[in-house]
Steps between C-alpha positions, in 0.01 A plus 500: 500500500597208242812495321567293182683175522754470201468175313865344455532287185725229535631320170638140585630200275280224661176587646408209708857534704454835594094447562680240704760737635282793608185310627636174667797668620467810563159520585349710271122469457388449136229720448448349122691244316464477136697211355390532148627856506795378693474804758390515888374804650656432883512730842739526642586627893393820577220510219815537186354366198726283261402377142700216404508380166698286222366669227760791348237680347225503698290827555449551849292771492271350260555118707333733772244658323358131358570336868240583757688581790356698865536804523643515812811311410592820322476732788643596839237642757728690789408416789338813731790660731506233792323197348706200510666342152735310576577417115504888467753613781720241402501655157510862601755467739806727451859398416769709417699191371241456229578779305796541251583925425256605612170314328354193689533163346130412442274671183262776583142403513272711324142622621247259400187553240221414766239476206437168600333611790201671353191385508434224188164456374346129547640265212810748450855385502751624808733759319855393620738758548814458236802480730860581438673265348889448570695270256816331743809436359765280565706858690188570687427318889159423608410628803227341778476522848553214728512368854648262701777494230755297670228230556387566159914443316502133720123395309610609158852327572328211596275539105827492354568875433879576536682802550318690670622787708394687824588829540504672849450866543496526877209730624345517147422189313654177338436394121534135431624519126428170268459521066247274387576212212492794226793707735251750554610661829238463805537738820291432811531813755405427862458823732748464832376834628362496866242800505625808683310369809682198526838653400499739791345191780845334378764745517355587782483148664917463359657560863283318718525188271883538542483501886244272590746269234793560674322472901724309734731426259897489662779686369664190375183387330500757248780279342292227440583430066226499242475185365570674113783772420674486815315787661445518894179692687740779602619588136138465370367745746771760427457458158125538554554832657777653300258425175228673686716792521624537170161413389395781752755793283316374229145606604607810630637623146186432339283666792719808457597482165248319258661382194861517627745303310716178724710250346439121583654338673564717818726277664639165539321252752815278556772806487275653795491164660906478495584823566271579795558172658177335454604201700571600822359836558193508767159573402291714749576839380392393101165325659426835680609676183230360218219606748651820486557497140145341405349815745629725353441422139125396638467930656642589121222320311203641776668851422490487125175494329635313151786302736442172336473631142841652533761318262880481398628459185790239395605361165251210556209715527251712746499363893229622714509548870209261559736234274824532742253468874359183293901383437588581843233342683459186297909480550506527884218242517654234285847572740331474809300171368842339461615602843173359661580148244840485659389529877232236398810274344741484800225563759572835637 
């Protein structure tokens, strides 16, 4: 099944610094550059199409129709269920976060005119299909995918391109948000979701991590500081665990009552941390606890057919079951990776 790729027609004040922008920078490859027109026809990540151009009044659909461009470039081929895209799933993948009321960010595609794949007698022009053509303006934010994106911010910092931003939406994606020399906003998405496969072997993995981390450790060891923020082994495991189980209420509203309504935030990490005496309270009942905890959620999901597609609903959008294991797990890990860094740093 092919779907048709919208053209998006870019309208700049100098041509060769956003040619140089977009294909030196970015990395866009420049399918045709025209400097007599002053337009390039570029692809971008993911297969987008962009037009850029200096020229006000230029036609794009008749720039097109005089330019001879693949086919191909104007259409998306799914791949068959279980073939391997990897440009594809990243652009598929699913984010509540994306959408605003309701309607997701990016433009509808619309089916494609696969006239160009008929059979053309010998001598006889390829018909291109006319795409879609979307006109950006300056309120608009171009959307690609991406990868690597932290790696990616440090090479275009080191190009010259300043403030930039990377957002984090833990257990969904990050966007690294840039404008190009015209202020034209730029968004590059990057999918953080594990699949459902690799959730589970991680939430499920959570407790043993957290006692082979904590194996022949003293009582009096579990004082030892973090070198940053003052925090000691003992409060980072109880605060490990007492996330876990408010993370834990969480999951269990959604699996029995999708779409129910929570306010964020839930509580206070460093009121919880005062008030239940964080620093000197022992720690084996809260270790045996998350294994507990993490079972129990774990006989839940086998139970429930549609577990992980179960959701919540805050004011900053839809939160799926599958999204709060993700937060959980990736959590714990990080925790327990900074208890095992301070054995390592005072030898125990």
């Amino acid at each position: 099944m092919s779907e048709e790729k919208p053209l998006q027609v870019l309208r700049v004040s100098d041509f060769h610094t956003s040619l140089t922008f977009y294909r030196d920078k970015l990395g866009f490859e420049a399918e045709r550059i025209d400097l007599e027109a002053g337009a390039a026809l570029l692809v971008a990540p993911g297969g987008s199409l962009l037009l850029v151009t200096e020229n006000p009044d230029l036609d794009a659909a008749a720039y097109l129709a005089e330019t001879t461009v693949p086919a191909q470039l104007f259409t998306h081929r799914e791949e068959p269920e279980g073939g391997d895209n990897p440009a594809l799933q990243e652009e598929d993948a699913p984010s509540e976060l994306l959408e605003e009321d309701g309607e997701p960010v990016s433009q509808p595609v619309q089916a494609a005119d696969e006239t160009f794949a008929e059979e053309k007698e010998p001598g006889e022009r390829e018909e291109t299909p006319a795409p879609r053509i979307v006109e950006v303006g300056r309120e608009d934010r171009l959307e690609f995918p991406g990868e690597n994106l932290l790696f990616h911010q440090e090479r275009l910092a080191a190009l010259g391109i300043r403030d930039m931003l990377l957002e984090e939406y833990p257990a969904v994606e990050q966007i690294l948000l840039l404008k190009d020399p015209d202020e034209y906003q730029v968004a590059f998405h990057e999918s953080l979701r594990l699949s459902d496969e690799e959730l589970l072997s991680l939430y499920t993995k959570g407790p043993d991590l957290l006692e082979g981390a904590i194996l022949g450790m003293l009582d009096e060891d579990l004082d030892l500081p973090v070198e940053e923020g003052g925090e000691t082994i003992r409060r980072i495991i109880l605060q490990l665990v007492d996330f876990d189980l408010e993370m834990t209420q969480r999951i269990k509203w959604a699996l029995a009552e999708p779409g129910h309504s929570y306010p964020l935030p839930l509580y206070d990490p460093d009121q919880w941390a005062e008030s239940l005496r964080y620093e000197s309270r022992p720690i084996h009942v809260e270790v045996g606890m998350l294994r507990l905890l993490r079972d129990h959620i774990l006989i839940l999901c086998e139970q429930i057919p549609d577990a992980l597609d179960r959701h919540l609903v805050s004011e900053r959008g839809t939160v799926e079951v599958r999204t709060m294991l993700q937060v959980v797990a990736e959590t714990s890990r990080e925790q327990i990776q900074t208890v095992l860094d301070v054995r390592h740093q005072y030898g125990k």
